[in-house]
Structures are given as structure tokens and as C-alpha cells.
TORPA-4810 file (N, C-alpha, C, O; in nm, 3 decimals):
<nodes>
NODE_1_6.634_3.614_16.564_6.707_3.737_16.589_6.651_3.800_16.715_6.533_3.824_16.743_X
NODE_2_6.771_3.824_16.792_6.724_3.897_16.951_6.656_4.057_16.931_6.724_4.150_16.890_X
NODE_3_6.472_4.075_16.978_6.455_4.172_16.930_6.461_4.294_17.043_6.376_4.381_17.064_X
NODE_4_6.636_4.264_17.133_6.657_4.357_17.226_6.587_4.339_17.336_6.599_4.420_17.427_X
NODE_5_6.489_4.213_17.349_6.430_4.208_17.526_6.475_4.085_17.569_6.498_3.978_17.512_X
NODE_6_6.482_4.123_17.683_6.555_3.985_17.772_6.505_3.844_17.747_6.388_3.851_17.785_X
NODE_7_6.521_3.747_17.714_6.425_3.584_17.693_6.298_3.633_17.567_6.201_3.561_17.542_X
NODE_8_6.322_3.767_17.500_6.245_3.781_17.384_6.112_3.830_17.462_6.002_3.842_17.408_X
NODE_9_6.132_3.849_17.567_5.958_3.866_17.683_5.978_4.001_17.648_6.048_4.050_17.559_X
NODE_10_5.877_4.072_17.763_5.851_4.205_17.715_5.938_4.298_17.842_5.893_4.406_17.881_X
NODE_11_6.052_4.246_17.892_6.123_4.320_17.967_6.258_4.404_17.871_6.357_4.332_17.855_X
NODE_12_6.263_4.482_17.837_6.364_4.545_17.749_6.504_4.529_17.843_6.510_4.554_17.963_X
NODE_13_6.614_4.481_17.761_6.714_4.530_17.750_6.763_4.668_17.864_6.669_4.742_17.893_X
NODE_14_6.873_4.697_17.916_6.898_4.830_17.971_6.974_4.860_17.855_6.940_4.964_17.798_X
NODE_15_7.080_4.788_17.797_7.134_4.839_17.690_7.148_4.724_17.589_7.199_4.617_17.624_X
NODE_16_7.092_4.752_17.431_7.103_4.679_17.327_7.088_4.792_17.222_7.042_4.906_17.220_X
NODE_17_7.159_4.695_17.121_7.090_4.767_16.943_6.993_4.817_16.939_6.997_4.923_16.876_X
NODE_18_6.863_4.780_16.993_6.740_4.840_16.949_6.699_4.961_17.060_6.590_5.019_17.070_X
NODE_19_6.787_4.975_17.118_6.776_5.069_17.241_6.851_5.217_17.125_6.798_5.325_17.098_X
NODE_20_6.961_5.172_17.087_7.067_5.271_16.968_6.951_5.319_16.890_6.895_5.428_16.907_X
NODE_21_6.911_5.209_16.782_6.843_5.208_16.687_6.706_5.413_16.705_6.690_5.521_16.649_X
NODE_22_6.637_5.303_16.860_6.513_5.403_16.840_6.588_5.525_16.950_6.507_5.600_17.004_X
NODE_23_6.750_5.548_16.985_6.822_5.681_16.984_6.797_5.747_16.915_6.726_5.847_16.919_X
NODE_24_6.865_5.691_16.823_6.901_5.725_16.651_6.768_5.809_16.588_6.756_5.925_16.549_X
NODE_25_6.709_5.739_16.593_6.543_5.836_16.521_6.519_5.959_16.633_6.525_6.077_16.598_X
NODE_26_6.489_5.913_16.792_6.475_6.036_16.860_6.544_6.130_16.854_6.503_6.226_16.788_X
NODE_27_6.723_6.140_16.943_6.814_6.238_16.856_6.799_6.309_16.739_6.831_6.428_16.746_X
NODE_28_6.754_6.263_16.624_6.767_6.329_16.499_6.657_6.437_16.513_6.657_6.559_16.496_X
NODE_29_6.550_6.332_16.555_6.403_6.383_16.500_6.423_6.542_16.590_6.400_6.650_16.535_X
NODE_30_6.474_6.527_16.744_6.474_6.595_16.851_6.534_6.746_16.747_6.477_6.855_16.748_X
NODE_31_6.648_6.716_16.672_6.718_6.787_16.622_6.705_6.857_16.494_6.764_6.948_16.436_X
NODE_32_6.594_6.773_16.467_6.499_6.825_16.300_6.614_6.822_16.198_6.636_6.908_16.113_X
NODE_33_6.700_6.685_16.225_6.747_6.687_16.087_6.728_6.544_16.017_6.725_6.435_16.074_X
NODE_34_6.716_6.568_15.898_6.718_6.432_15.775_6.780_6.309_15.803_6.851_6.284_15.901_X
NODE_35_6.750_6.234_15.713_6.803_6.039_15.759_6.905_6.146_15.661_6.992_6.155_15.748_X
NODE_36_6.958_6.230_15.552_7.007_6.258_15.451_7.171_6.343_15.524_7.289_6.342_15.488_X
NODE_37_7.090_6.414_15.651_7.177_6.522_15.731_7.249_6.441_15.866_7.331_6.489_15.945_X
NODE_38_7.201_6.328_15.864_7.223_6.239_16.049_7.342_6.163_15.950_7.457_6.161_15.993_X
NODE_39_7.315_6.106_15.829_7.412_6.032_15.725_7.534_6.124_15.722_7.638_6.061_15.739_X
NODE_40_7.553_6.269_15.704_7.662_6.345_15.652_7.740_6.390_15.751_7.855_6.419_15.719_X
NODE_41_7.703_6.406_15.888_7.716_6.406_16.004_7.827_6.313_16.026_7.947_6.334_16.039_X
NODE_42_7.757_6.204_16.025_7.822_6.096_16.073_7.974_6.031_15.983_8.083_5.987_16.019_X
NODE_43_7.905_6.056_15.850_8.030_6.070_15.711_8.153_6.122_15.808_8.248_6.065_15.863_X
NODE_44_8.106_6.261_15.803_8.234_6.409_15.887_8.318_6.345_16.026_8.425_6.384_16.073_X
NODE_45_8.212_6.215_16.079_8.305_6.243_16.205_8.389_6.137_16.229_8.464_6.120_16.325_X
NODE_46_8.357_6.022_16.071_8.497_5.961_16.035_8.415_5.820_16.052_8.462_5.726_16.116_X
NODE_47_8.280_5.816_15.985_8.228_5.663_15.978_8.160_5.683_15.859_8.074_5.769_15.840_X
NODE_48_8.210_5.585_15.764_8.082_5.611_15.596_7.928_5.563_15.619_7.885_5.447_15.626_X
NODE_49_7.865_5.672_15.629_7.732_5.624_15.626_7.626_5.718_15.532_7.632_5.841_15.531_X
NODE_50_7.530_5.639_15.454_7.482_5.679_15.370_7.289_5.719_15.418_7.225_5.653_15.500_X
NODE_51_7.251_5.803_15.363_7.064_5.779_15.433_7.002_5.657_15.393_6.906_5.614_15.457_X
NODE_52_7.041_5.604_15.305_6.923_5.447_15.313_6.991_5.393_15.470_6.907_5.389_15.560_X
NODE_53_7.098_5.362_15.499_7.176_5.336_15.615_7.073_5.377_15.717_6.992_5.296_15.762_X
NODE_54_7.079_5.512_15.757_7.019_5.520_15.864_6.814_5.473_15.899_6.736_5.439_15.988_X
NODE_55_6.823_5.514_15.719_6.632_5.460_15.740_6.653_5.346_15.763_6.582_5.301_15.853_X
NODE_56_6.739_5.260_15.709_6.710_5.124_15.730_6.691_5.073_15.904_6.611_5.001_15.964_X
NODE_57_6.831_5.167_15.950_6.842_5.134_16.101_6.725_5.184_16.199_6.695_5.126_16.303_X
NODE_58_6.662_5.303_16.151_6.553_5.369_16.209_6.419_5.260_16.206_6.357_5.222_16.306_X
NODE_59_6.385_5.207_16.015_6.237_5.193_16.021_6.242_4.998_15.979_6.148_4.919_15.996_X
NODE_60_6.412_4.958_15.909_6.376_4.805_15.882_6.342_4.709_15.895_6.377_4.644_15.993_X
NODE_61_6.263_4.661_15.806_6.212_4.531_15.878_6.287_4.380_15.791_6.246_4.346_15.680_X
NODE_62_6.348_4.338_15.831_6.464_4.316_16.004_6.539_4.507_15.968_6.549_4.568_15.862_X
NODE_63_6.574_4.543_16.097_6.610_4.646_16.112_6.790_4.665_16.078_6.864_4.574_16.114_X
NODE_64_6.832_4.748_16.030_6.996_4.656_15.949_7.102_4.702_16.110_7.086_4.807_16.172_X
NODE_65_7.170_4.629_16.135_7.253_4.629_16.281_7.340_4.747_16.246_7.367_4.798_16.137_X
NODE_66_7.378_4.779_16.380_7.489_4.854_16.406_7.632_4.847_16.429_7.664_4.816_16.543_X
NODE_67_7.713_4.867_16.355_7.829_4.772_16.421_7.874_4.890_16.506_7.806_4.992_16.512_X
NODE_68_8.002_4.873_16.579_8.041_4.966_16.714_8.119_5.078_16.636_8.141_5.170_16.714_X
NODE_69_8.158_5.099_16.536_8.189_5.208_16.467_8.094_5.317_16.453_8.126_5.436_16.453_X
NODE_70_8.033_5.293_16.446_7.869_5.355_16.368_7.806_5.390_16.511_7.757_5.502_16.519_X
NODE_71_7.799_5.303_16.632_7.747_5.354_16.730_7.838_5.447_16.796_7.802_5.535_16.875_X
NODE_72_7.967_5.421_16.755_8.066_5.545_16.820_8.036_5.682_16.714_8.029_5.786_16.779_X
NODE_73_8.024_5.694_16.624_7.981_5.782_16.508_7.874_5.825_16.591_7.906_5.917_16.666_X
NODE_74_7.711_5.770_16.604_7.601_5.842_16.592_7.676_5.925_16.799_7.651_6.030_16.859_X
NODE_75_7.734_5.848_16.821_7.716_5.905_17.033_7.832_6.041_16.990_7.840_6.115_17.088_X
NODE_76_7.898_6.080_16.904_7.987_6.182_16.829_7.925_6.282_16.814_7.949_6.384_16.879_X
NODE_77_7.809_6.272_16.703_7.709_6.362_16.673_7.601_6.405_16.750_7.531_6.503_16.724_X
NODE_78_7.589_6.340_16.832_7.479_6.341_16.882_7.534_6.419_17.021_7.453_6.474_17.096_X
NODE_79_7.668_6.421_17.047_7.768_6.436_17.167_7.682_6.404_17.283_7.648_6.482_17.373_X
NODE_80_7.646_6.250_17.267_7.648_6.139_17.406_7.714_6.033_17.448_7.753_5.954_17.362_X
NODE_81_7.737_6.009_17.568_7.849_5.892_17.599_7.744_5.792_17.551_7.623_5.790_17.574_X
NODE_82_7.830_5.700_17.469_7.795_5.591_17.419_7.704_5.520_17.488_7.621_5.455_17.424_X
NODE_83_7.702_5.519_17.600_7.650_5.431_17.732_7.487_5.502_17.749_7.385_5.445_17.788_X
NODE_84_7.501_5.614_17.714_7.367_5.691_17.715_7.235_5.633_17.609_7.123_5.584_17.618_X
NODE_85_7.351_5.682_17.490_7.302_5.624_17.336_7.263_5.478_17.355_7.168_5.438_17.289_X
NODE_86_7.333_5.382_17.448_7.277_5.271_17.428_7.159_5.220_17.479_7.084_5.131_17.440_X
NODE_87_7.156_5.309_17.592_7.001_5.296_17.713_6.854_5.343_17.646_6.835_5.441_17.574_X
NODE_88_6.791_5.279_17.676_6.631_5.322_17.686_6.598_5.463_17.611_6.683_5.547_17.642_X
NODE_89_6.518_5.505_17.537_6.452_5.646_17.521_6.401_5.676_17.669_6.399_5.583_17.749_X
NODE_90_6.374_5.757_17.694_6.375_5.851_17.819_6.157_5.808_17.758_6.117_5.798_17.642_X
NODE_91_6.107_5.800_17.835_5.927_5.761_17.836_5.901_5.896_17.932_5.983_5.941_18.012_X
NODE_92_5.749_5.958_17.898_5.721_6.057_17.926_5.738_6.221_17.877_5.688_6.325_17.920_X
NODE_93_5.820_6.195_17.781_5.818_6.349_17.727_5.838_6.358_17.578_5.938_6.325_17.515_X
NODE_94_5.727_6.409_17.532_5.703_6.440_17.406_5.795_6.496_17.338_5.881_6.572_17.382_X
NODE_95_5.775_6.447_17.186_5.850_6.516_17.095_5.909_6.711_17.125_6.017_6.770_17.116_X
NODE_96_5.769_6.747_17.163_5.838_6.881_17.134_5.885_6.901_17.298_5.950_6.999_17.335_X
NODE_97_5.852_6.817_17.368_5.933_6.835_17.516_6.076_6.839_17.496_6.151_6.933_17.522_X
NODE_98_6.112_6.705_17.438_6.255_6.711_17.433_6.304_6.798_17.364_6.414_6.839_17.401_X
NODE_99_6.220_6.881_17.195_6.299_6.965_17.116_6.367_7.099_17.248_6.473_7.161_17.240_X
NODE_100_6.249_7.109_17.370_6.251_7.223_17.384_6.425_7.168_17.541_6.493_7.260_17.585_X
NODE_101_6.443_7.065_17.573_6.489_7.035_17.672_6.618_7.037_17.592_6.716_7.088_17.648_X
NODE_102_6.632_6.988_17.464_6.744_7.036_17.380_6.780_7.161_17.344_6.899_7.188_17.359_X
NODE_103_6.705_7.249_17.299_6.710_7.354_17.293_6.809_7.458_17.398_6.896_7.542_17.371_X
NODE_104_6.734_7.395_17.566_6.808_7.469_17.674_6.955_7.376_17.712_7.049_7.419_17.779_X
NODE_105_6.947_7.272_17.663_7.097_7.225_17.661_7.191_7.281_17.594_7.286_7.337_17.648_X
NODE_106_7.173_7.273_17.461_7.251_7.398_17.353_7.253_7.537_17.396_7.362_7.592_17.413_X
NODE_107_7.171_7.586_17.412_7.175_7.741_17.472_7.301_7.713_17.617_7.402_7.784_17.612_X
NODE_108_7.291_7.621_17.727_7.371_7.614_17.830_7.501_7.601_17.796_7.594_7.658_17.854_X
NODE_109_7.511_7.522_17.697_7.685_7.547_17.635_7.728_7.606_17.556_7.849_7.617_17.540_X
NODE_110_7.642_7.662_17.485_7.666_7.825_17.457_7.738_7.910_17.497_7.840_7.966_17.455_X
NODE_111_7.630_7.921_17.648_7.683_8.035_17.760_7.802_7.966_17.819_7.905_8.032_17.834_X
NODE_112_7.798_7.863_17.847_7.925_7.819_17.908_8.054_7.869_17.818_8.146_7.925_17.878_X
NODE_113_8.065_7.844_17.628_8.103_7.865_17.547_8.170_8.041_17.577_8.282_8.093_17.573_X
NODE_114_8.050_8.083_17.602_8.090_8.256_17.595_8.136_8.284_17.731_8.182_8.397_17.743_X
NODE_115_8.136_8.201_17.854_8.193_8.256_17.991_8.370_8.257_17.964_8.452_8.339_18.004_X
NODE_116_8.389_8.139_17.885_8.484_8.122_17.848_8.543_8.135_17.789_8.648_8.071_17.792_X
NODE_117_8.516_8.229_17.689_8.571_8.370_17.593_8.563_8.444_17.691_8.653_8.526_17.675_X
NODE_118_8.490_8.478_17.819_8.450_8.679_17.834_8.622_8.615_17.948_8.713_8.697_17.965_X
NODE_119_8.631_8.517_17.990_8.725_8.499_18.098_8.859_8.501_18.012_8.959_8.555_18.060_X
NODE_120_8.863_8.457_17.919_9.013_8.474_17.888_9.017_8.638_17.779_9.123_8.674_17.727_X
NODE_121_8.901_8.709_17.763_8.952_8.829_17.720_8.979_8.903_17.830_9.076_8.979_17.840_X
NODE_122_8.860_8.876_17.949_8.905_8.994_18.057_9.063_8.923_18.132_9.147_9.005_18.171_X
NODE_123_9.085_8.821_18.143_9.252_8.837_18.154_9.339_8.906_18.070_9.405_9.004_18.103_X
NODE_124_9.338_8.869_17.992_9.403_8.947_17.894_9.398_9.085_17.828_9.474_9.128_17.741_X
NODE_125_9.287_9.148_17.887_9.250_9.270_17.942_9.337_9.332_18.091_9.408_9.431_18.110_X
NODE_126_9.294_9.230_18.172_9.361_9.230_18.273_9.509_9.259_18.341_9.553_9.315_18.442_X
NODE_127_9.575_9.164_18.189_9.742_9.169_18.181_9.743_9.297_18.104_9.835_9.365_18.148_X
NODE_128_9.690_9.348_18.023_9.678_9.476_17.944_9.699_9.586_18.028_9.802_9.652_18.034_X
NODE_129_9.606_9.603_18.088_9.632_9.747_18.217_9.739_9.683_18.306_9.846_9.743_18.294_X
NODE_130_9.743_9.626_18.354_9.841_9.584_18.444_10.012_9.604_18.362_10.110_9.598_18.437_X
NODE_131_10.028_9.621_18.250_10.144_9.674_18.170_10.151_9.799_18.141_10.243_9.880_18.140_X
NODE_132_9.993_9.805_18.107_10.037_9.980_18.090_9.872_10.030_18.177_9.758_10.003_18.139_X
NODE_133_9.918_10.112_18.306_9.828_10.138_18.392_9.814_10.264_18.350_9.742_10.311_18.438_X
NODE_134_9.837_10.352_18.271_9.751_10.467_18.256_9.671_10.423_18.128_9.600_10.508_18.077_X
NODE_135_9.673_10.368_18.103_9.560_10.287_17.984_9.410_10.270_18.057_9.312_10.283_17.984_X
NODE_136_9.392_10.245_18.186_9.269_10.204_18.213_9.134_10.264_18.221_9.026_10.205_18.229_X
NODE_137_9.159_10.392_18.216_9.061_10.499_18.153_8.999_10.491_18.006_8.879_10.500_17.981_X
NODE_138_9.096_10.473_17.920_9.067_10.463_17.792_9.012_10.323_17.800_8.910_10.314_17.732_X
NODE_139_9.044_10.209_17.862_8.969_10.087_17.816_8.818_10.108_17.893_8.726_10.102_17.811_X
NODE_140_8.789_10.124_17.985_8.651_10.191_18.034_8.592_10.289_18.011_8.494_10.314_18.082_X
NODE_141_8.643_10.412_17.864_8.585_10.414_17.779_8.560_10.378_17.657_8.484_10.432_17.578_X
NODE_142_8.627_10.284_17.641_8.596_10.199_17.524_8.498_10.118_17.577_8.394_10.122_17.512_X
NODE_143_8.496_10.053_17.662_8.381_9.951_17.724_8.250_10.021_17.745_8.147_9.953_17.742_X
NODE_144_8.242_10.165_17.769_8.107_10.262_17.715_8.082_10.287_17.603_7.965_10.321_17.584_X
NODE_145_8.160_10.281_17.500_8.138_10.314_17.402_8.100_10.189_17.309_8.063_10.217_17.195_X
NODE_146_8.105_10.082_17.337_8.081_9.925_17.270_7.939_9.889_17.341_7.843_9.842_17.280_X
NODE_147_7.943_9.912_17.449_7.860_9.864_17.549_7.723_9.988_17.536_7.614_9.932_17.528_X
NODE_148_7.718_10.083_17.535_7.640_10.197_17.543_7.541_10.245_17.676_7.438_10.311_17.685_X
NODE_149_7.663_10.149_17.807_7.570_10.159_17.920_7.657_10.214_18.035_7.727_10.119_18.073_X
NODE_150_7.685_10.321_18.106_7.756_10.301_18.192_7.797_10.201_18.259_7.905_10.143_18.248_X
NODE_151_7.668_10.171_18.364_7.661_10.102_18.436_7.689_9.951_18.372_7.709_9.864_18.456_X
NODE_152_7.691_9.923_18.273_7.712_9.776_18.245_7.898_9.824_18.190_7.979_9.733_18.201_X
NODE_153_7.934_9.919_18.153_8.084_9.918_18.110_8.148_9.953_18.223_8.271_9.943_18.222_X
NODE_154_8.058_10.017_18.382_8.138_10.005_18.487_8.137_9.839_18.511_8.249_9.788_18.499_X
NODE_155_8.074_9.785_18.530_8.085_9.664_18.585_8.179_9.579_18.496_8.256_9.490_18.532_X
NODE_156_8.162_9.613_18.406_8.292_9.548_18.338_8.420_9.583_18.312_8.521_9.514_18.300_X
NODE_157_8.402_9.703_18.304_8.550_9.721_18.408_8.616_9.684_18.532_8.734_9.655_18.552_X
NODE_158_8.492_9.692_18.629_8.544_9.656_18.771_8.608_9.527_18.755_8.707_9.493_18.820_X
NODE_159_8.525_9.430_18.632_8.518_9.290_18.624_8.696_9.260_18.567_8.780_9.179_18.608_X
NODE_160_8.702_9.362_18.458_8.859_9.315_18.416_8.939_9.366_18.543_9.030_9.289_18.571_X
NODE_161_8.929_9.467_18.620_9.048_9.471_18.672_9.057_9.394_18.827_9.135_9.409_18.921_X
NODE_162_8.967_9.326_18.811_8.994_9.219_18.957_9.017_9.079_18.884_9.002_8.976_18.950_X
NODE_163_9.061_9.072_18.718_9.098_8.950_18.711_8.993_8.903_18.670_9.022_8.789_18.706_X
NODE_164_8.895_8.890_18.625_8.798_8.819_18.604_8.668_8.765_18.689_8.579_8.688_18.651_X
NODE_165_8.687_8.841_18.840_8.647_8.783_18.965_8.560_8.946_19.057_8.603_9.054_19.098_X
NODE_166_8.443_8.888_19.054_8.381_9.051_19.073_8.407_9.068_19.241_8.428_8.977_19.321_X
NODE_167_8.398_9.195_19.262_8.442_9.259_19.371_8.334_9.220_19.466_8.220_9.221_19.419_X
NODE_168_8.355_9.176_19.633_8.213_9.205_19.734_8.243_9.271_19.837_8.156_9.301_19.919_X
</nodes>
């Protein structure tokens, strides 16, 4: 059985099973969840997989394969292009390096998450005064009164009524 290195020598693979395999444990571990929680995950995103499943794939000896269902499942959950999931662990950064390099990935699409709420309320803010223009007083005090800052409910005012696009 090919144990993922080229002629079985000690040159690894760029992409094989055992490249997935020790994904599979980093991802999770990165993510502090269970062989029990990476299993239910993967259940949800439309592949049956159970936790002996994944220990097996994490720690077996022979290690149990992956078929391409299951690697499309874990690159789902894990939301990596497959091609990622199949390459190398990343060498050089510790467990809690990566928790913390994950951490600011999630937080970044977050914010991306919320630019993209604040942009389609302030349009639609936007189209709001723009229908009824003696309204725009009352929405910039409502935006003081939510906000509890002038200066941050001026700026967001300025912000809805140029459209979403701040003034220079």
C-alpha cells in the first residue's frame, strides 16, 4: 500500500490521501472539535460519516481510505478547495499558531459578513430618504439614539446619504 511518498522514499506526495488524512486531524484539531463533531458535520453536508470513520482515517493502522465523496465532504466543512485539503500540512506553525491564524480568518469573514449587511441597509436607507426627504432628520436621530454618539451617527448618516460611499 502507497504510503503517499513518491517510489515509497521519503519525498512526499504534493497531493495524496495521506496528505487529506493528516488535513483532517489538523483542521479539526485547529477547530477544537471531536472525531464525534468533524463526523456530524460532515453527516449535514450530505456524506454519511460516523466518528470511528474519522479516527480510523486520522490514527489507523492501515489508515481506512478516503473515497472522493468524503474528501469533497471534509474540503465543505472545513470550507477549503479540495486542492488545498489535498496538499501538505503547512510545517512551521504550531498548534496554537494556526488556532490563532484561524481565529483571524473567521473574524475576516465576519467583517466581510457585516460590510455586507451595513451596505445593503445603508442603501436601503438610502432609497428611504431619497422617497421621503423630509424624513432625514428623524433617521439621524434615530442613528443617535441607537448609536449614542454623535459623531459616529453623523458619520453614518453622511454614510447613508452618499449611498453607501463616504464623502472626501
Amino acid at each position: 500500500m502507497s504510503d503517499g511518498r513518491l517510489g515509497g522514499g521519503d519525498v512526499p506526495l504534493l497531493y495524496s490521501e495521506g496528505n487529506i488524512a493528516a488535513r483532517v486531524a489538523m483542521e479539526r484539531e485547529v477547530r477544537g472539535w471531536s472525531t464525534t463533531e468533524l463526523a456530524d458535520r460532515v453527516t449535514k453536508a450530505g456524506v454519511r460519516m460516523n466518528q470511528t470513520a474519522v479516527w480510523r482515517i486520522e490514527n489507523g493502522n492501515p489508515r481506512r481510505r478516503i473515497n472522493v465523496d468524503e474528501a469533497i465532504g471534509f474540503a465543505r466543512v472545513f470550507e477549503l478547495p479540495l486542492e488545498e485539503l489535498m496538499s501538505p500540512p503547512l510545517e512551521g506553525i504550531d498548534l496554537e499558531g494556526r488556532r490563532l491564524v484561524q481565529e483571524a480568518v473567521e473574524a475576516f469573514y465576519e467583517s466581510r459578513d457585516a460590510q455586507d449587511r451595513l451596505h445593503r441597509a445603508v442603501v436601503a436607507t438610502a432609497e428611504y430618504i431619497e422617497a421621503h426627504p423630509d424624513g432625514s432628520r428623524a433617521i439621524h436621530e434615530q442613528c443617535l439614539r441607537l448609536m449614542g454618539e454623535e459623531r459616529d451617527a453623523r458619520a453614518l448618516t453622511e454614510y447613508i446619504e452618499g449611498g453607501g460611499y463616504y464623502h472626501q
